[in-house]
Wavefront OBJ file of the C-alpha trace (Angstrom):
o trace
v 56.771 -22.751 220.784
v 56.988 -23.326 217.323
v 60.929 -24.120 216.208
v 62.737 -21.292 214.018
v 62.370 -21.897 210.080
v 65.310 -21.385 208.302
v 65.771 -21.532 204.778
v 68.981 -21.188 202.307
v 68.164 -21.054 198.697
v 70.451 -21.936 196.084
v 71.891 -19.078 193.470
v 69.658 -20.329 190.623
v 66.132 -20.894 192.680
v 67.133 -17.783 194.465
v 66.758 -16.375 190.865
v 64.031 -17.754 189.813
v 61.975 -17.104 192.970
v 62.974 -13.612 192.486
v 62.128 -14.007 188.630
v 58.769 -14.619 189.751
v 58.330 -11.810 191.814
v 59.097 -9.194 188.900
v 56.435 -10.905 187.313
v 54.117 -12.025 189.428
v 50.387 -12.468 188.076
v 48.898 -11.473 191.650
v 49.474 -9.118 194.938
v 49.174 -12.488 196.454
v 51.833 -13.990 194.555
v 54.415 -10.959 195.017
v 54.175 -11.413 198.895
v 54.726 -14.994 198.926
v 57.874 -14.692 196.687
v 58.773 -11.763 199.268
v 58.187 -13.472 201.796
v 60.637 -16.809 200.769
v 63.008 -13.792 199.982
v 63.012 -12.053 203.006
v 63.725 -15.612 204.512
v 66.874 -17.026 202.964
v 68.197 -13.673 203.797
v 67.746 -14.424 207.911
v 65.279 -12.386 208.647
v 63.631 -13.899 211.417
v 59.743 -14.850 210.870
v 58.334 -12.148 213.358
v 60.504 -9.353 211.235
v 58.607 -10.607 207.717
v 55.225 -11.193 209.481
v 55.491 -7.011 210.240
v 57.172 -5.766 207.115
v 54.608 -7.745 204.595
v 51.685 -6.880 207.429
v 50.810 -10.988 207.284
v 50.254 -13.181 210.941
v 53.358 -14.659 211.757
v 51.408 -18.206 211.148
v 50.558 -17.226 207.585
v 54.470 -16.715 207.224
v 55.177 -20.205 208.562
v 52.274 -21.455 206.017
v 54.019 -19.722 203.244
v 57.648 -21.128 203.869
v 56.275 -24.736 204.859
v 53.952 -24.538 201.569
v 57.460 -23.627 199.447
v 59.323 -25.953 201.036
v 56.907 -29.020 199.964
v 56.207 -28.005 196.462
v 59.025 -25.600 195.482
v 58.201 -22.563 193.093
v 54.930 -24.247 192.744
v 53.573 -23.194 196.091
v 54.226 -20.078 195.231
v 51.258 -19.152 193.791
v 48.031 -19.386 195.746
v 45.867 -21.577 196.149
v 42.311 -21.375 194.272
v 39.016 -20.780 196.963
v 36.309 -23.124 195.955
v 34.235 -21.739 198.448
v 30.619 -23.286 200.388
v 28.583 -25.644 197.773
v 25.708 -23.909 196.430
v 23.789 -26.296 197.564
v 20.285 -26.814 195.910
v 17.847 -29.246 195.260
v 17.243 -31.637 192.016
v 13.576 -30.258 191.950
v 14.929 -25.890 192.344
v 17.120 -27.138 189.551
v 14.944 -28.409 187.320
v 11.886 -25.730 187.513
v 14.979 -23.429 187.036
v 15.905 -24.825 184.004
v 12.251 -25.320 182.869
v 11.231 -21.350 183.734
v 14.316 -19.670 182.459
v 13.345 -19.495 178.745
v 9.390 -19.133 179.498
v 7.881 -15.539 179.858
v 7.506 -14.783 183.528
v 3.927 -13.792 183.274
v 2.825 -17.416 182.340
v 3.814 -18.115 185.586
v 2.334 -15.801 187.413
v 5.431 -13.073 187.911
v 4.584 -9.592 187.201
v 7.254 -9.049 184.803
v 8.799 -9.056 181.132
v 11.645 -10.688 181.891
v 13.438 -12.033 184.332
v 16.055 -11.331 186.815
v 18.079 -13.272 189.069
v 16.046 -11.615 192.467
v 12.702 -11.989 190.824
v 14.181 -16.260 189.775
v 14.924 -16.811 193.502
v 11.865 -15.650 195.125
v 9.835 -17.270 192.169
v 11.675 -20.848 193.095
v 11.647 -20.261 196.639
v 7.641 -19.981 196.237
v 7.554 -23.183 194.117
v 9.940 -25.420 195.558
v 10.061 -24.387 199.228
v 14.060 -23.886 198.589
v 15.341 -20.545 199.475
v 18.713 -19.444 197.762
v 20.579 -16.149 197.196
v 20.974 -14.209 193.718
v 24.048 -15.695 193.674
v 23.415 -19.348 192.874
v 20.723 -18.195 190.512
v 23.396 -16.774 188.555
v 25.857 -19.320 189.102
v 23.482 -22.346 188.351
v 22.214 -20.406 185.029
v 26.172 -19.872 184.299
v 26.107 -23.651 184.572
v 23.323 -24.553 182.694
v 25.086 -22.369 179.605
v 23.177 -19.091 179.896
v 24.750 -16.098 179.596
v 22.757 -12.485 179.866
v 22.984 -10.542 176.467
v 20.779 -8.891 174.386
v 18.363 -10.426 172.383
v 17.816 -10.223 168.630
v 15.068 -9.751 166.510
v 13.138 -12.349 164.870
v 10.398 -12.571 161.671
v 10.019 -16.480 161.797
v 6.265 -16.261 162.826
v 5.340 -13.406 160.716
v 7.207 -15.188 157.728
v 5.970 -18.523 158.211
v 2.051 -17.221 158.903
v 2.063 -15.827 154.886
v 0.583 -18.132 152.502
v 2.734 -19.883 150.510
v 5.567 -19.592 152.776
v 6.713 -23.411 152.494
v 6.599 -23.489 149.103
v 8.371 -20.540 148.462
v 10.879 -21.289 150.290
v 11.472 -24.520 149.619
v 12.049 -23.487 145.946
v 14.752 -21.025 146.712
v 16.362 -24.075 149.103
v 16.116 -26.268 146.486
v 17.986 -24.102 143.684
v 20.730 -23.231 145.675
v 21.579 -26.817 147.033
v 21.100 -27.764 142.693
v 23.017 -25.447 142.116
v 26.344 -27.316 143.498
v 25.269 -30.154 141.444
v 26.746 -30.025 137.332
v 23.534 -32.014 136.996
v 20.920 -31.294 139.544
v 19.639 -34.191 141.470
v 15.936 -35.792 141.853
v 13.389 -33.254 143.180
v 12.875 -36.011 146.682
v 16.849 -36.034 147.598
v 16.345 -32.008 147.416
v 13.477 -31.873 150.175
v 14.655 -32.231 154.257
v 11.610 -34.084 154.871
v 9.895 -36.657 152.206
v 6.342 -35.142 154.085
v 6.806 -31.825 151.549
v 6.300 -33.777 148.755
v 2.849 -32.121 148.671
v 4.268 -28.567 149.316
v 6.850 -28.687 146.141
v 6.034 -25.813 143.718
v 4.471 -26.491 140.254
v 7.489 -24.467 138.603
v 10.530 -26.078 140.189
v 11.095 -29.447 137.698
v 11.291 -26.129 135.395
v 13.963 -24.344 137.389
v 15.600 -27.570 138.227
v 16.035 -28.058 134.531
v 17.337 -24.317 133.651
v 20.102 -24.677 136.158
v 22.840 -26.306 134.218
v 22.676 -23.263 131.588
v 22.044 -21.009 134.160
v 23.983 -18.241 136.807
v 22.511 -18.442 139.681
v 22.685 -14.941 140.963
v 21.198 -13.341 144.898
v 20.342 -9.555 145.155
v 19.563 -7.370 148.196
v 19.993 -3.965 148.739
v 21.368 -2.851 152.274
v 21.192 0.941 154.046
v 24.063 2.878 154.445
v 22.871 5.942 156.952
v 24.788 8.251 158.879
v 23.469 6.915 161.976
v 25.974 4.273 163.590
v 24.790 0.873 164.125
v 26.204 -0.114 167.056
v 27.888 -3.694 168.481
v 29.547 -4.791 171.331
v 33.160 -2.505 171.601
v 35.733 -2.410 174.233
v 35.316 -0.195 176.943
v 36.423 0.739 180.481
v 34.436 -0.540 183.354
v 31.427 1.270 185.054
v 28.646 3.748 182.832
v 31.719 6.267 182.842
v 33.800 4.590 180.877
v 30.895 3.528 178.510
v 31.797 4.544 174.612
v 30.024 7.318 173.241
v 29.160 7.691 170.188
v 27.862 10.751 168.062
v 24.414 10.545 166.531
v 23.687 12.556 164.294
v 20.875 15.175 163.908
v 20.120 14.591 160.247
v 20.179 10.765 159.444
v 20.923 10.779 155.763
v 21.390 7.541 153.992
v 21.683 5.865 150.418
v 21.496 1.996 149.535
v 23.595 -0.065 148.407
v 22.308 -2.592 145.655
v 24.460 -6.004 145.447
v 24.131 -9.008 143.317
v 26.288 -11.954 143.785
v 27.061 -15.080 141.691
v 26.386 -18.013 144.114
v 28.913 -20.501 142.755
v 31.985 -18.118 141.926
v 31.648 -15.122 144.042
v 31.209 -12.296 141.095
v 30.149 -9.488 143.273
v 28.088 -6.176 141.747
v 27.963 -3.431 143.780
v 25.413 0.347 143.030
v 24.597 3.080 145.308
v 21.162 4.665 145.254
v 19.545 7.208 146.699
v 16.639 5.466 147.144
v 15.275 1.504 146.817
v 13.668 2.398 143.566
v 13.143 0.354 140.314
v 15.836 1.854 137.951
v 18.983 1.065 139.597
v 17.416 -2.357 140.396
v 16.922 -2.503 136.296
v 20.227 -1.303 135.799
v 21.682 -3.804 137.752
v 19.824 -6.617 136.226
v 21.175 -5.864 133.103
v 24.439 -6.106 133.815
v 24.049 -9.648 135.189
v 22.252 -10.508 132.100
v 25.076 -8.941 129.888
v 27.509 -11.112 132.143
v 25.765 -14.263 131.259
v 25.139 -13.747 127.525
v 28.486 -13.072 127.337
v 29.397 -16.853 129.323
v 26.658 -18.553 127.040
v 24.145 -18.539 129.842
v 21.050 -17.444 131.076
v 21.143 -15.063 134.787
v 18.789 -16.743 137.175
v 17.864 -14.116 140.136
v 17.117 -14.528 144.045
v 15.483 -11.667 145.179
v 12.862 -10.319 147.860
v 9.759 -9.506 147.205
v 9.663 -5.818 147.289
v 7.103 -3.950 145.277
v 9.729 -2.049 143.202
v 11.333 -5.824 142.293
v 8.172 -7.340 141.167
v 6.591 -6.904 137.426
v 3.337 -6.405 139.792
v 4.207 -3.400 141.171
v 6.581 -2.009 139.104
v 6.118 -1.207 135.186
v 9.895 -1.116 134.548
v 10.454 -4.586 135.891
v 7.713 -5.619 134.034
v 8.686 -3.779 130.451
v 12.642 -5.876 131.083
v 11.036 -9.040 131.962
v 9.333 -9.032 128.500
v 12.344 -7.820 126.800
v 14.758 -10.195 128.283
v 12.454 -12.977 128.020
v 14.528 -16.607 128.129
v 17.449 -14.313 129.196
v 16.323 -13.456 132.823
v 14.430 -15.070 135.204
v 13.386 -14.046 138.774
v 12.666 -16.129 141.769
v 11.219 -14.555 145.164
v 12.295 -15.214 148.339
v 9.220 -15.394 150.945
v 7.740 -12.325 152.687
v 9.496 -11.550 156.282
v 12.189 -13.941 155.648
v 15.532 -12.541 155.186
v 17.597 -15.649 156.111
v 16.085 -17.201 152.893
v 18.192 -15.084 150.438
v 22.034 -15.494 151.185
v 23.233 -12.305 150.495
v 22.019 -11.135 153.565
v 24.663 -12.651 155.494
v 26.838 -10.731 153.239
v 26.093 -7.463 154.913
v 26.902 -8.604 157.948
v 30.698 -7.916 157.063
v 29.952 -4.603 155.533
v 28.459 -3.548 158.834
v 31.474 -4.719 160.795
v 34.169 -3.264 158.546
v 31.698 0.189 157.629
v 28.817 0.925 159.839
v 29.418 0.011 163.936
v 30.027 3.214 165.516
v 32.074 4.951 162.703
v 33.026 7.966 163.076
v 32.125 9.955 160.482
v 30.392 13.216 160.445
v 29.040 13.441 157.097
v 27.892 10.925 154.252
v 30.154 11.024 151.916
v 33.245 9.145 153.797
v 31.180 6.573 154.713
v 29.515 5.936 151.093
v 33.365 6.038 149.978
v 34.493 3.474 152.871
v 30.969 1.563 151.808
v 32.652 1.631 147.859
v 35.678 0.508 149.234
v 34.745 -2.795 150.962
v 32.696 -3.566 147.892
v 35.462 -3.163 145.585
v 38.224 -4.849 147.750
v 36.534 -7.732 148.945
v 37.641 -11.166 147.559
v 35.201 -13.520 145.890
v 36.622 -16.406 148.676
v 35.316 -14.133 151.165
v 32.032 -13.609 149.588
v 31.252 -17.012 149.198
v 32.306 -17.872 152.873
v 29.878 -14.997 153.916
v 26.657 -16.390 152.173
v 27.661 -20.218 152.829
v 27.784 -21.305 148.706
v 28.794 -24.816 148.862
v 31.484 -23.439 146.790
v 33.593 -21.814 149.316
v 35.205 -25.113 150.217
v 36.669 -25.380 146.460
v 40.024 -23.557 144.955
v 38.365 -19.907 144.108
v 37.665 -19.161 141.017
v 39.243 -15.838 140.440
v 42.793 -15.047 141.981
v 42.929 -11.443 140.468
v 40.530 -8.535 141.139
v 37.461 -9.099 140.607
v 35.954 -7.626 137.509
v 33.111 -5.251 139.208
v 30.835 -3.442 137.621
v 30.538 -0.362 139.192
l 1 2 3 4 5 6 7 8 9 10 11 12 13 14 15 16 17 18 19 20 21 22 23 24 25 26 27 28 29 30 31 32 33 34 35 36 37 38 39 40 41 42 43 44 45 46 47 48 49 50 51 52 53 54 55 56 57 58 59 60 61 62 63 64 65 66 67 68 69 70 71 72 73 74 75 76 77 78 79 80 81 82 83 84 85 86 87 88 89 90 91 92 93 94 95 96 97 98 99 100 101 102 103 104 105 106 107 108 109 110 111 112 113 114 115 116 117 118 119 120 121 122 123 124 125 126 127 128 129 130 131 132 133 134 135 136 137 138 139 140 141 142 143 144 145 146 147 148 149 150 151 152 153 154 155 156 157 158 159 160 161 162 163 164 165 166 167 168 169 170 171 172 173 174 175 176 177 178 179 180 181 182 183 184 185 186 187 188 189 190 191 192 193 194 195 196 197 198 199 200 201 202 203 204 205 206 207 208 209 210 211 212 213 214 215 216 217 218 219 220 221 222 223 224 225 226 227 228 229 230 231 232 233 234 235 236 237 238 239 240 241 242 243 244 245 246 247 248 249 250 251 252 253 254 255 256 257 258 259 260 261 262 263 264 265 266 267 268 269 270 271 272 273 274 275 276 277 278 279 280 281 282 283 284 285 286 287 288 289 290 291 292 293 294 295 296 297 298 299 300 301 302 303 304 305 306 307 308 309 310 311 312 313 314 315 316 317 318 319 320 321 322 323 324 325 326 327 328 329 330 331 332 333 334 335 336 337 338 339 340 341 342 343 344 345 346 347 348 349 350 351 352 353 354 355 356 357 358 359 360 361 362 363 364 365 366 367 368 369 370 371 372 373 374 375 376 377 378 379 380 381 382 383 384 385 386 387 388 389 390 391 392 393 394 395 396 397 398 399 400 401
């Protein structure tokens, strides 16, 4: 027969054990400081085991456990649980299938699941496993399930010209950070694209110490949330609604920023149209004559920004000729003009699942981030070089509109 435990705690362990059991992280936790508790005050181990509904041996385990290790072995234990045990060869073709499409190996579907992984590398290796190491393995491996995001990289790169446009925009914004800019062959990430240089860049190159380099996008502001990961209670119940709306109206935003100092323009539009485009090139142009320089523009290659396709362009291009010059980012690639990244914080602070019912709020909150946020912040969003430096401007910054 086991002998009697008996246990006498001092005043100040006595507290703290019953410290711990106020705040204890676990149900688990709170019965083992109940049980020590119950203990030093002489109940006997047969009255705990029945008022914490434990075996009388787990009670002896719990006292024995405190007695060795003190407050410490308090708090249980962590369960490691049976090896997933699998074999170098399941592992591998695991690794090797995950990011392949699961018809190119002969499974009937568009992607894949943890069920459809096991009975595929049962098949191949001969090694049957549960869903559970699947997911464990991948977990392992660094693979987390999310949602995708879309990509242009093969439409962008199958357009002709695509290297050499945008190795000219690469080129002018890592000149830019230069007061003189450097030889054309310490510009290119590979000495093989000698061939691919453009004809016009020495030209650029040489423009760029008289120059403001300047990127322009326009971005949608509609009605309709875009939506992002939120916080939300567990289960589809306690999944966040949000309101669509039945009419999705919209305007655009037009931006221009200056890549080494963060001078931000901001327009609203009803529409991506030539005039406010115009309008906005102006001012950049006014804001250089004024500084003694030229405004050198990054911009995509929409039909309403080109001279080609849009008689207004064309008509400013010949008046401001020497004063304004536009270079065009590649077709289907967005990541080659900067200010992309910028609307990536107007969508967090305006667009993800507001709230709003009508346009006007949200083309007044869309005003409001343009007007309020700092150059610093602009130039850490589009990755200038120049972010790392003291900013330029301390006060407001002098916008446009």
């Amino acid at each position: 027969m086991p002998a009697p435990l008996r246990l006498r705690l001092e005043q100040e362990l006595r507290e703290a054990v019953a410290e711990r059991y106020e705040h204890a992280r676990t149900p688990v936790e709170r019965t083992n400081c109940q049980v020590v508790l119950l203990t030093d005050e002489g109940r006997t181990v047969t009255e705990i085991a029945w008022l914490v509904r434990r075996g009388r041996d787990q009670v002896r385990k719990i006292l024995r456990r405190f007695r060795s290790e003190g407050l410490a072995g308090l708090v249980p234990g962590k369960h490691t649980g049976r090896p997933l045990g699998v074999t170098p060869a399941w592992l591998a073709e695991l690794e090797r299938v995950i990011e392949l499409d699961p018809h190119t190996v002969g499974v009937d579907s568009a992607v894949w699941t943890t069920r459809l992984l096991a009975d595929y590398l049962e098949r191949v290796t001969g090694h049957r496993t549960g869903i559970e190491a699947v997911r464990v393995h991948l977990h392992r491996l660094g693979y987390v399930c999310k949602r995708p995001t879309w990509s242009l990289k093969r439409k962008s790169t199958e357009q002709a010209g695509w290297v050499k446009k945008r190795l000219r925009v690469e080129a002018l914004l890592a000149a830019a950070a230069s007061p003189e800019p450097p030889p054309i062959d310490d510009l290119l990430p590979d000495p093989l694209l000698r061939e691919d240089v453009p004809a016009d860049l020495p030209w650029l190159l040489r423009l760029l110490p008289r120059a403001d380099v300047y990127l322009q996008d326009e971005v949608e502001v509609a009605l309709h949330p875009t939506l992002t990961r939120v916080w939300c209670r567990k289960g589809r119940r306690g999944q966040r609604l949000v309101e669509a709306p039945g009419n999705n109206a919209k305007e655009y935003g037009f931006g221009l920023v200056d890549w080494r100092d963060g001078w931000f323009d901001w327009q609203r539009a009803p529409k991506r149209s030539a005039p406010p485009l115009c309008a906005q090139l102006r001012r950049a142009v006014e804001r250089s004559q004024a500084r003694g320089r030229i405004a050198l523009v990054l911009l995509d290659n929409l039909g309403t920004h080109t001279p080609k396709g849009s008689l207004l362009v064309r008509a400013l291009l010949q008046e401001l000729r020497g004063q304004l010059v536009l270079v065009y980012t590649p077709t289907y690639d967005p990541e080659a003009n900067r200010i992309e990244w910028l609307w990536r914080a107007l969508r967090r602070a305006v667009t993800h699942t507001h709230t709003h019912v009508s346009l006007p709020p949200l083309l007044e909150d869309a005003d409001h981030w343009a007007h309020t946020i700092s150059s610093t912040e602009i130039l850490r969003q589009i990755g200038s070089p120049f972010a790392e430096a003291d900013p330029i401007h301390e006060q407001e910054l002098p916008f446009a509109a």
